[in-house]
N, C-alpha and C positions, 0 to 999 in steps of 0.2 A: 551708243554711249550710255543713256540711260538705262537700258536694257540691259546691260552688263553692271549699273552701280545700282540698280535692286537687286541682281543675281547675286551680289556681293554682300548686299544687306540679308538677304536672306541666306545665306550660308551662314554668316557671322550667327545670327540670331540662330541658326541648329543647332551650332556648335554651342552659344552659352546655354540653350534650354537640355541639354543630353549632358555637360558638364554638371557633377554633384556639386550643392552650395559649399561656400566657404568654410560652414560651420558644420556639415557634414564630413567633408576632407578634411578636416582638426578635430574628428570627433576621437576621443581614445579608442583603441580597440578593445572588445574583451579582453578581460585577463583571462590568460592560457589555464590550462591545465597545473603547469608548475605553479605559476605565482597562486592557483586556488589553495593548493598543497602547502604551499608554504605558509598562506594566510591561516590554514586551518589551524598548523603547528602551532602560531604562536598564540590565537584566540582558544585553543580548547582548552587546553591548562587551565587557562585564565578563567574560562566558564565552569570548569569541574569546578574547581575551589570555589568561586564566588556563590555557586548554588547547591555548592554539597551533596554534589555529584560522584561517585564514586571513580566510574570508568565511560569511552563510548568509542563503539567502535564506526567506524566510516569507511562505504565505498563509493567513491564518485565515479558515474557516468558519465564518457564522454565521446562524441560520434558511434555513440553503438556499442563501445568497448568500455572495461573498466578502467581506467584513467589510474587510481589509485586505493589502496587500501591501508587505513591506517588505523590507529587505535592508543588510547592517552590513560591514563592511569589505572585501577585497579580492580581485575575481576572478583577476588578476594582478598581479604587483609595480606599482605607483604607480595601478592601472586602478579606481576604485570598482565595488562588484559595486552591479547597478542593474538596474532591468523588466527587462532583457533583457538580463540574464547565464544563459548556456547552462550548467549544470551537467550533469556525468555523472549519470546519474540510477542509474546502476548497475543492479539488479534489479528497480527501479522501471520498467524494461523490460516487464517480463510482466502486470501488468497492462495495460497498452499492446497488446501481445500477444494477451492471452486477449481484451479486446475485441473487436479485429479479428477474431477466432474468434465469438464470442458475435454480432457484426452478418451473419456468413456463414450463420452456421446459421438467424437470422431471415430473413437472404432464402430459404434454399431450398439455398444452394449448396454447403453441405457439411453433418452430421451430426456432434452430439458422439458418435457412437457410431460411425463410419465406421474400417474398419481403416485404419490408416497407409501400413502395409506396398503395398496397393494401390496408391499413389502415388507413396511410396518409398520404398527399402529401404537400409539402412545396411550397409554389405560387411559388415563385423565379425561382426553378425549372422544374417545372409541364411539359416545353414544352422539357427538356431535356431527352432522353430517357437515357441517363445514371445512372436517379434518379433511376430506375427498378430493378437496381444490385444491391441496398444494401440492406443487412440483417444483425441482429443481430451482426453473426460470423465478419460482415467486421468493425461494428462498433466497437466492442471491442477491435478489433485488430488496430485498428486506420486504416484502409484501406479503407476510404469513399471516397478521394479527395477534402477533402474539406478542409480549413482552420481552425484554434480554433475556431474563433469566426468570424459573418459576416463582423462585424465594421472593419476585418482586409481587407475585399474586396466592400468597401466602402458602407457598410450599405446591401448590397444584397447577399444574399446567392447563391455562385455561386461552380462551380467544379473548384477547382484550376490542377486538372491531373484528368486522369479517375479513378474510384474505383480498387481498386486490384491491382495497376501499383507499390506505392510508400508509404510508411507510414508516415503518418503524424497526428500528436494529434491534435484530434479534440471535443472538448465538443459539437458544432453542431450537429451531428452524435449522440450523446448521449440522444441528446434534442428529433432527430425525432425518438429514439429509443422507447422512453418512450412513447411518442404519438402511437403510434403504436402498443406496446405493449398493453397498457391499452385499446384500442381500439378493440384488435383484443379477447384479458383475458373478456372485455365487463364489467370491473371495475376500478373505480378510484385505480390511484396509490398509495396514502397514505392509502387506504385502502387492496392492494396487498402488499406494505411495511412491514403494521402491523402485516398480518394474518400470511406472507412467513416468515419473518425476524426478525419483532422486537420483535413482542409476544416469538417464540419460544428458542429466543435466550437470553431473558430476558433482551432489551434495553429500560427500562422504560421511558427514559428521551430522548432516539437518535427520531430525528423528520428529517421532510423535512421543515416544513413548520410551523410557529408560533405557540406556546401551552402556556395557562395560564400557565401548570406547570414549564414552563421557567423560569418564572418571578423570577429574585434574583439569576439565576445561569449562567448567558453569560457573558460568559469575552468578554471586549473590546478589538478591537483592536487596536494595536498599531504602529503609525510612529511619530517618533521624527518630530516636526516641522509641523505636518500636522495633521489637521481635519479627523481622517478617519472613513468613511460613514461605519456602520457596517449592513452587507444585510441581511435582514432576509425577508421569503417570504411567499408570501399567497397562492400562487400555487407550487406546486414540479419542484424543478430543478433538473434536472438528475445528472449533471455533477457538482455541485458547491455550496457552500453553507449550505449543512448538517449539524445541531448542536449534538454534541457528545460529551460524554466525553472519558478520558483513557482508564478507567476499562470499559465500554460498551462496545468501539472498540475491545479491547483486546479478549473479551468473544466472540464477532460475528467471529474476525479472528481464532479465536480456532474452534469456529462452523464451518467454511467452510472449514479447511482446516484437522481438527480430527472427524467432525460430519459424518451423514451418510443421510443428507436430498438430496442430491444428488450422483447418483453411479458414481463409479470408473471411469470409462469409461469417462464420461463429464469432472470427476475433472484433469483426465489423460490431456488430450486435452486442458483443460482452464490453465493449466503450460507448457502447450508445444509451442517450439519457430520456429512458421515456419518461419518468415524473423528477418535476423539478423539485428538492431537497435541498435546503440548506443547514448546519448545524450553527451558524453562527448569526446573531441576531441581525451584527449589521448586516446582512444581506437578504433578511426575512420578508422584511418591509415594504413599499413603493419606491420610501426612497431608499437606495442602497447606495453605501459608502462606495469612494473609487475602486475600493481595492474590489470589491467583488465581480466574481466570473457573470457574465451574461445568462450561461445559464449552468447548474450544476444539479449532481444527482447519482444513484446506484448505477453501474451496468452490471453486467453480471461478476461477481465477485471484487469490483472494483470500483474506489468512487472518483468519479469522472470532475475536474473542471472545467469548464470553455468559456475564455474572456472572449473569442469569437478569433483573434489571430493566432492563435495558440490552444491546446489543451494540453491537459496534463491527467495522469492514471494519479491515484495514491492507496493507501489506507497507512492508518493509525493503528498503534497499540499501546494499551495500558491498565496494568495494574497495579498491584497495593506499591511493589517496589521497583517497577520499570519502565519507562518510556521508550516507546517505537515507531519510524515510521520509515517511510521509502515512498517515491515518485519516480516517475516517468513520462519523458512527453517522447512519444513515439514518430513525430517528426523532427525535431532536433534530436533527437535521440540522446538526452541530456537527462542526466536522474538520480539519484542517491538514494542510501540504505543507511538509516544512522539506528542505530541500538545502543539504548544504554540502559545499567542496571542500577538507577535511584527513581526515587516518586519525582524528583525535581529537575526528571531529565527531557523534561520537554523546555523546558526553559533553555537549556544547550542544545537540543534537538531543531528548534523555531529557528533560532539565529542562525548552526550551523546553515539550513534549507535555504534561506535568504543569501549567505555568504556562497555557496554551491551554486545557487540557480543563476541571479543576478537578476534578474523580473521583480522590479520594485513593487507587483502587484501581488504576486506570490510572497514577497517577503514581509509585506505589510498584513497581509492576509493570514498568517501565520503566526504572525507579533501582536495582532490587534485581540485587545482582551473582552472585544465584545462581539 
C-alpha cells in the first residue's frame, strides 16, 4: 500500500513538473504575420508625417519566406512609392558587394586571402608596403586602416593605423576591393553583379549603375530645407549608391543567407565575429545597458549581433537624403528590409525593426540614442 501511494506521488509530481506554468499557458502568442501587416498600415503614415518622411518601402521576413511587401507614401512629388520604387540603398551597397566576392571565391576565381595590390594599386599608396596586406577577408571586416572616405584625410588616400590593428568602416577598402576583384575574375563588375547575383536571385530592377528601365521608379531624396543631389552613377560603386527596391532586397537576403550558392563553411565564417565592435556607446563600456548583444562585430560583409540566444545579420545605410536597413536572423528566419528616401528615415526605420522583430532587446537597441 505504501508502495503504490509513493508510485502515485511520484507520478502526480511528473506530471506538474513537464506541465508549462500557469503564466506561461496565458502567455499571448506572437502576433502573426497579419496582425504585423496590419500594425504597420496603421503606424507608418503616422510615422511618415510625424518625421517628414517622404515614402518607405517594407518587406517582412517570415519562416524563411517573404511574409509581405508594402510601401506608404511618396517616391516623388504626386508619384506613389509602389513594388517597384528604386530607393538608394545607400551602404546597403556592400552587402551586395561582398556577395559578389563570396560567389567568386566559391567558384575558384579569386581568394579571400589574395593580396589586392596584385591587381591594383592605388597611387596614394603604392610606395607604402602596408598597401601588400590587404585582402578581401580585411576589407569586409573593416580592417584595412584606412578611413571612410579620402576627403576625410584631406583628399589622399592614406593609412590611418596599420591593416589588422583596429576596425574601422571604410567604403575605400570596398572601392580597391572591386578594382581588384574584376581585375583579377578578368570581367567587368556589372557584368559579375548580373551573372553571380542579380540574374539568379531574380533582381530585375537592383543595378549599380544607370538603366533606361529605371526611368519613372527612383524615389528622391529627401532633406527638409535643402536641394539634395540624388547620385546615380555610370561606373559601379562598391560601397554606396545601389538602386533597389524592398521586395528585391528581401529575395537576395533570403538567397544568401537559406540559398546554397555558397557552402556552409564560407557562410559559417562570413557570421562569425572575430573582433568585437560596437558603434554605440552604451555597449562600449564594462558596464553595458541591457539591451546590448553579449557580443557583436564585422563578419564578412555583414555586421553580426549575438545576445548569446539569438543572432541576428544586419547593415545600415545612410546618406544626405536616405535611410536604410535590413536584418536577419538565420535561425528564426525572421528579418526585414525597410528603405526610405528622407534624412529622417531612421527615425521610421528604428520603430518599424522593433514593431517587425518583437525582441524588446533589438528594439530598444535601435531606439536607444546612445
Amino acid at each position: 500500500m505504501k508502495r503504490s501511494l509513493r508510485a502515485a506521488m511520484l507520478t502526480a509530481a511528473i506530471a506538474l513538473a513537464v506541465q508549462p506554468s500557469h503564466a506561461a499557458a496565458n502567455a499571448p502568442a506572437p502576433p502573426s504575420a497579419a496582425e504585423k501587416e496590419a500594425a504597420v498600415r496603421e503606424k507608418a503614415p503616422l510615422w511618415l508625417a510625424q518625421f517628414d518622411v517622404p515614402s518607405v518601402g517594407i518587406a517582412y521576413i517570415e519562416n524563411g519566406e517573404i511574409a509581405f511587401v508594402r510601401h506608404f507614401g511618396y517616391q516623388s512629388w504626386g508619384f506613389p512609392a509602389n513594388d517597384q520604387t528604386l530607393y538608394n540603398g545607400a551602404s546597403l551597397t556592400k552587402p551586395i558587394t561582398a556577395e559578389v566576392i563570396m560567389r567568386l571565391v566559391q567558384a575558384g576565381r579569386i581568394s579571400l586571402d589574395m593580396t589586392l595590390a596584385d591587381y591594383h594599386m592605388e597611387e596614394d599608396v603604392a610606395d607604402d608596403p602596408r598597401a601588400r596586406r590587404l585582402t578581401p577577408r580585411l576589407v569586409m571586416r573593416h580592417r584595412t586602416g584606412f578611413t571612410n572616405w579620402r576627403y576625410q584625410t584631406e583628399g589622399v588616400l592614406r593609412f590611418s593605423r596599420d591593416p589588422d590593428t583596429e576596425t574601422e568602416y571604410s567604403g575605400e577598402g570596398y572601392e580597391w576591393m572591386l578594382a581588384s576583384a574584376q581585375a583579377a575574375a578578368g570581367e567587368d563588375w556589372n557584368a559579375l553583379a548580373r551573372a553571380l547575383v542579380f540574374e539568379p536571385v531574380g533582381m530585375e530592377l537592383t543595378g549599380y549603375t544607370m538603366a533606361n528601365k529605371w526611368i519613372g521608379h527612383l524615389a528622391v531624396p529627401y532633406k527638409a530645407g535643402e536641394a539634395v543631389h540624388n547620385s546615380i552613377h555610370r561606373k559601379p560603386v562598391a560601397s554606396d549608391d545601389l538602386r533597389t527596391t524592398a521586395g528585391e532586397y528581401a529575395r537576395f537576403m533570403l538567397d544568401v543567407w537559406e540559398g546554397d550558392s555558397v557552402s556552409p563553411a564560407l557562410r559559417a565564417e562570413q557570421r562569425s565575429i572575430r573582433h568585437y565592435h560596437s558603434y554605440k556607446p552604451a555597449c562600449q563600456g564594462e558596464q553595458k545597458a541591457d539591451f546590448c548583444p553579449v557580443n557583436e562585430g564585422w563578419g564578412l560583409g555583414w555586421f553580426v549581433h549575438d545576445w548569446g540566444d539569438r543572432a541576428i545579420v544586419e547593415h545600415s545605410g545612410g546618406d544626405h537624403g536616405e535611410k536604410t536597413f535590413a536584418f536577419y536572423d538565420p535561425v528564426s528566419k525572421r528579418g526585414a528590409v525597410i528603405l526610405t528616401n528622407g534624412a529622417n528615415g531612421d527615425e521610421v526605420m528604428n520603430r518599424l525593426v522593433g514593431l517587425l522583430d518583437g525582441d524588446k532587446r533589438l528594439a530598444d537597441f535601435m531606439m536607444s540614442p546612445f
